[in-house]
C-alpha positions as CSV (number, residue, x, y, z in Angstrom):
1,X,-5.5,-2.0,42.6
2,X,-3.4,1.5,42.2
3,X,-0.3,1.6,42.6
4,X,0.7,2.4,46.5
5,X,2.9,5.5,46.3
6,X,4.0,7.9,49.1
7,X,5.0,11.7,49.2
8,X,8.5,12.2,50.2
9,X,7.6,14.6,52.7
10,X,5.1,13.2,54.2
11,X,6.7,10.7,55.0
12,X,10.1,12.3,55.9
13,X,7.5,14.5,58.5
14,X,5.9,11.4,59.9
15,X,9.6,9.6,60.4
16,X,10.8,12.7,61.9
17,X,7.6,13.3,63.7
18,X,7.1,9.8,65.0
19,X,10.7,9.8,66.2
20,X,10.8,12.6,68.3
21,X,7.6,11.6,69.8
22,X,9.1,8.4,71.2
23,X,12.3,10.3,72.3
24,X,10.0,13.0,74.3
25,X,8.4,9.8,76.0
26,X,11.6,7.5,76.9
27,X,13.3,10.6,78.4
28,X,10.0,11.1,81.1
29,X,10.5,7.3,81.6
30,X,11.1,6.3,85.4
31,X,14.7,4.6,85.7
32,X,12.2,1.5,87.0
33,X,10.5,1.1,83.7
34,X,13.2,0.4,82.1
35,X,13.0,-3.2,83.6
36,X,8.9,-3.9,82.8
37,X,8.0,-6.2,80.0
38,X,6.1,-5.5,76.8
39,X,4.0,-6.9,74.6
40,X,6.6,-8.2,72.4
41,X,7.6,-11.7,73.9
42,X,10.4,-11.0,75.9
43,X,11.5,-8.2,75.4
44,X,11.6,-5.1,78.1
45,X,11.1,-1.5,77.4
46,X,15.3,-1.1,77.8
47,X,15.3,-3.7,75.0
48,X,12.6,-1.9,72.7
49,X,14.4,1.1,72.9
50,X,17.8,0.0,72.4
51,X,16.2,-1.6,69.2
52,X,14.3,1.6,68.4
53,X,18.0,3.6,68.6
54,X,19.8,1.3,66.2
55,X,16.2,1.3,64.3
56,X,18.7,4.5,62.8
57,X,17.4,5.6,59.6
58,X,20.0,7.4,58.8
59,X,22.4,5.0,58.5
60,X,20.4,3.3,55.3
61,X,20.6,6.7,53.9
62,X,23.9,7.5,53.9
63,X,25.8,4.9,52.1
64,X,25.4,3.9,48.4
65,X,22.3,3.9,46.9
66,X,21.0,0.4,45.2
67,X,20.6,0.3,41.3
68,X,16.9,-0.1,41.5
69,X,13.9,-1.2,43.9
70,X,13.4,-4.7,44.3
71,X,10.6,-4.5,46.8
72,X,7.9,-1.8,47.4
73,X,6.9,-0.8,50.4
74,X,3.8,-3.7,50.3
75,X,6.2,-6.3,49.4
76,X,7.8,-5.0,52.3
77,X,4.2,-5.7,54.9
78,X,4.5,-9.5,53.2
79,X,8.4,-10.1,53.9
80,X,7.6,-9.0,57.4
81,X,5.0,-10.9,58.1
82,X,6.5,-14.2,59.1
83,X,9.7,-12.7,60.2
84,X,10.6,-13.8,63.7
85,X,10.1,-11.2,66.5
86,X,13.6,-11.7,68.2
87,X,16.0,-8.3,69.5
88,X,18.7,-8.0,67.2
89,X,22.3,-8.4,68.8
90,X,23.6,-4.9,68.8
91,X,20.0,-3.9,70.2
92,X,20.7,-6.5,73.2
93,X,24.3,-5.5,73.5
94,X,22.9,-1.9,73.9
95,X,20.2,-3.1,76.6
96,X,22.3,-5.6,78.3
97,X,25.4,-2.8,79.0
98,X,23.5,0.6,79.2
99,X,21.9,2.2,81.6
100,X,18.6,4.3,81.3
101,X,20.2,7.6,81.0
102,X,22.5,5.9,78.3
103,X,20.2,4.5,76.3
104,X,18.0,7.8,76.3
105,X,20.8,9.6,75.4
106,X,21.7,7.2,72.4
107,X,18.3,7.4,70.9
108,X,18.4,11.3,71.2
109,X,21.3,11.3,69.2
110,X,19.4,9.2,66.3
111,X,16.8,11.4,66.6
112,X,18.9,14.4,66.0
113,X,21.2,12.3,63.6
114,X,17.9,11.2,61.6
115,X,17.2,15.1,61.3
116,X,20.4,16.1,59.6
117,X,20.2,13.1,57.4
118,X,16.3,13.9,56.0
119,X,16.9,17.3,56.2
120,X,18.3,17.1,52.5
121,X,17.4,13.1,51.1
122,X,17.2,12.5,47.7
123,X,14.0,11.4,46.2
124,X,15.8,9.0,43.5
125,X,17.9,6.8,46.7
126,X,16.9,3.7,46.6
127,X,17.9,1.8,50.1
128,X,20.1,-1.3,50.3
129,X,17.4,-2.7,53.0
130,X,16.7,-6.1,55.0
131,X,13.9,-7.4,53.1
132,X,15.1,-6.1,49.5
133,X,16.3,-3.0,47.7
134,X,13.3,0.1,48.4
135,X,12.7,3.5,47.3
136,X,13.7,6.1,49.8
137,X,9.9,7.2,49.8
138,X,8.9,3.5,50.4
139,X,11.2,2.5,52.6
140,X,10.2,6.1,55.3
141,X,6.7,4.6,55.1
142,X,7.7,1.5,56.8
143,X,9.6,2.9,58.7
144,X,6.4,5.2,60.2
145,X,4.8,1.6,60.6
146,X,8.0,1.0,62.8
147,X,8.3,3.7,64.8
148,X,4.2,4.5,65.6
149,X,3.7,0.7,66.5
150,X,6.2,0.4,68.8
151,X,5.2,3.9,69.9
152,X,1.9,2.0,71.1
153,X,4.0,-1.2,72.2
154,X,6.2,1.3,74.9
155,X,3.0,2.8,75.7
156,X,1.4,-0.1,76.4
157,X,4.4,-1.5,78.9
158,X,4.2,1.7,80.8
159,X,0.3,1.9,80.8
160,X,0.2,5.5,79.7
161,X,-0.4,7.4,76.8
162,X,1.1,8.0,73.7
163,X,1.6,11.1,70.8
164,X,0.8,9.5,67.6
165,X,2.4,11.7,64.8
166,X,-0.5,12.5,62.9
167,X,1.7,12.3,59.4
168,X,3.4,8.8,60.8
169,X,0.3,7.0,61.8
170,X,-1.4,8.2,58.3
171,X,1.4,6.3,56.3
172,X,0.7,3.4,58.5
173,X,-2.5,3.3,58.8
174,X,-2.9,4.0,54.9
175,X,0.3,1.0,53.6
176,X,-1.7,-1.6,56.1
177,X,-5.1,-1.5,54.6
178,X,-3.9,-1.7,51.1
179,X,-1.8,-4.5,52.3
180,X,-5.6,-6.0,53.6
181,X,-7.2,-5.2,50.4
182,X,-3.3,-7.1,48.8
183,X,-4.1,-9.9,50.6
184,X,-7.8,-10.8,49.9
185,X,-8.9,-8.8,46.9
186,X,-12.7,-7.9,46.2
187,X,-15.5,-5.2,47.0
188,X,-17.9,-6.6,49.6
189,X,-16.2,-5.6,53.0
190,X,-15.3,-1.2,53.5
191,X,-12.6,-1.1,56.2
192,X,-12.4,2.7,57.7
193,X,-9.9,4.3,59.7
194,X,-10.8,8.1,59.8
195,X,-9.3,10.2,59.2
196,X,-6.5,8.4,57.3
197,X,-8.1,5.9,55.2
198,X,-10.4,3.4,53.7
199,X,-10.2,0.4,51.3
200,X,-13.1,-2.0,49.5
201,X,-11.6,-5.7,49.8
202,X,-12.9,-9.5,50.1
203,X,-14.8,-11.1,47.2
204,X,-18.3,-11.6,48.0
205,X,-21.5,-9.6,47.1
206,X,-21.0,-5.4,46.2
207,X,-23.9,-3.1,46.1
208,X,-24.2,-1.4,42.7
209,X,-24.3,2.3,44.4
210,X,-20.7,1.6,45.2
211,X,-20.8,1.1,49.4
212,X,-20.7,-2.5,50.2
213,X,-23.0,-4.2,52.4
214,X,-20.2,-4.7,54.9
215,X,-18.6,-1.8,56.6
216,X,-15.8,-2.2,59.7
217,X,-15.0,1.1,61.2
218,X,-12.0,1.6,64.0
219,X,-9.8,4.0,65.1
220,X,-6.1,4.0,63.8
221,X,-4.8,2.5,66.9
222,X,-7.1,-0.1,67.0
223,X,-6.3,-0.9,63.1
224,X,-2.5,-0.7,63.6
225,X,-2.3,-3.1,66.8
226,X,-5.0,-5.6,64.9
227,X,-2.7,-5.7,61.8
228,X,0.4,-5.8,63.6
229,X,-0.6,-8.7,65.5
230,X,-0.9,-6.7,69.1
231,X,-5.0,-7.0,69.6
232,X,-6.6,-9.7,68.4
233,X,-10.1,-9.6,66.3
234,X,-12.3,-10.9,69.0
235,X,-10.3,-8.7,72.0
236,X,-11.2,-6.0,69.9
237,X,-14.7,-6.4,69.6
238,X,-15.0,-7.5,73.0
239,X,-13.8,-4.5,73.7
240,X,-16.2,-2.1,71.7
241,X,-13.2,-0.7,69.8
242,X,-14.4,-2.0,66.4
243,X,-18.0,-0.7,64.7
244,X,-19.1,-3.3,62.4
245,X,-22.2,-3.9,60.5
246,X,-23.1,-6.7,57.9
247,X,-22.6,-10.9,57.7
248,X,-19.2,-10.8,56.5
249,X,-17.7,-7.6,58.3
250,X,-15.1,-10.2,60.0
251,X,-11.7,-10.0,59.4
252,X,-10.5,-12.5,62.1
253,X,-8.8,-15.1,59.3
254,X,-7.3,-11.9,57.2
255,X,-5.2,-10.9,60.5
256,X,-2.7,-10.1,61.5
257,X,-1.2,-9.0,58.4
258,X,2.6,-8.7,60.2
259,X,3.9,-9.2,63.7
C-alpha cells in the first residue's frame, strides 16, 4: 500500500473549515442544550464543546517543533483506537464553571486563534503530539477526523443537522479507509465513499478485471460514524444507509476502527 500523504492546504482548509462550522452551530445552540447528553458516554454537549475549545490546534503549532515524525497520521487511527473516551480535566473544568455564552465565546476565540496560527504554518513542523511526534500535514488530518466526527456527535445530541466541511470530511473519510484497507490487507472487498474515496482491502477472491466481487457503498457520514465507533454495522444496514453486494461485503468484525 502507498504511502498516506496529505496536502498542506487541504488540510489547513478542512481544519479551518471544519472549525468554523462547529462554532456557527454552538453559537445558534439554545442555552437548554447545553445540558442534553450525547453519544459519547457521559458526556453533555457543554462538555463536548469545552473539549472541542481546548481541542486548540494552535497551541501544538506554536511551540517547538520535534526533530522528526514518530508516528504518521495512520499510526495515529491505531493509537487511538483503544484510547479511553474520558473528558480531559481542563475540558471538565471548562464545562463544570462556564456558562453557555462562555463557552461559545471560548471556542470562537480558538477558531479565530486557529486562523492566525494556519494562516502562515510551516510545512517542515513536526508536532510534539499525544500519541507521538507528527508532521504538521499529518497531524491537520486527524485533526479533520476530530473536529467532523464530533461535528456529527453535537449534531446528533441536538437532533439537527450539521455542515460537513467538504475539505474536512475528505481527509477523514480518505485517512479512515486506508486505515480499513491497514488493518486487513487484500483485494476482494471495494469500500466506496463518493465523492471522497475508495480502497480494495480483505484477502479473499479478486476478479482479474480489477473490481472485486464485493463492493460496500455509503455515504461519508455513514463511513465516519461506523469507523468511529458511533453506528454499528448491523444499525447501519438496518437502516438502509449501506449498499452492499457480494458474500463477503461485511465489515462487521473490521469495526470500529477508533472510538
Amino acid at each position: 500500500m502507498p504511502r498516506l500523504t496529505f496536502d498542506l492546504a487541504l488540510v489547513s482548509r478542512g481544519v479551518l473549515g471544519a472549525v468554523g462550522d462547529i462554532d456557527n452551530f454552538v453559537a445558534a445552540l439554545a442555552p437548554d442544550d447545553f445540558a442534553r447528553p450525547t453519544r459519547l458516554g457521559t458526556w453533555t454537549v457543554a462538555e463536548l464543546v469545552a473539549h472541542l475549545a481546548v481541542s486548540n490546534v494552535a497551541r501544538y503549532l506554536t511551540g517547538p517543533t520535534a526533530s522528526r515524525p514518530s508516528v504518521d497520521a495512520l499510526g495515529w487511527v491505531g493509537a487511538t483506537a483503544t484510547a479511553a473516551a474520558a473528558v480531559d480535566e481542563p475540558a471538565q473544568a471548562m464545562a463544570d464553571e462556564s456558562r453557555p455564552d462562555e463557552l461559545r465565546v471560548t471556542l470562537h476565540e480558538m477558531r479565530v486563534e486557529s486562523e492566525r496560527v494556519l494562516a502562515d504554518v510551516d510545512p517542515a513542523f513536526v508536532v510534539p503530539a499525544r500519541f507521538g511526534d507528527v508532521a504538521v500535514a499529518d497531524y491537520l488530518a486527524t485533526r479533520c477526523v476530530e473536529f467532523v466526527v464530533h461535528a456529527l456527535d453535537l449534531a446528533a445530541a441536538v437532533e439537527s443537522e450539521v455542515v460537513m466541511d467538504r475539505d474536512a470530511t475528505g481527509a477523514a473519510v480518505r485517512l479512515l479507509l486506508a486505515a480499513l484497507a491497514s488493518r486487513a490487507p487484500g483485494k476482494s472487498v471495494e469500500v466506496r465513499v463518493p465523492p471522497h474515496g475508495a480502497v480494495q482491502c480483505v484477502e479473499g477472491p479478486r476478479h482479474t478485471r480489477g473490481t472485486p466481487p464485493n463492493v460496500i457503498e455509503c455515504d461519508a457520514a455513514t463511513w465516519l460514524e461506523l469507523a468511529t465507533g458511533r453506528l454499528t454495522w448491523q444499525s447501519a444496514q438496518a437502516a438502509a444507509r449501506i449498499q452492499a453486494s457480494g458474500d463477503r461485503a461485511d465489515l462487521s468484525s473490521l469495526l470500529p476502527l477508533m472510538s
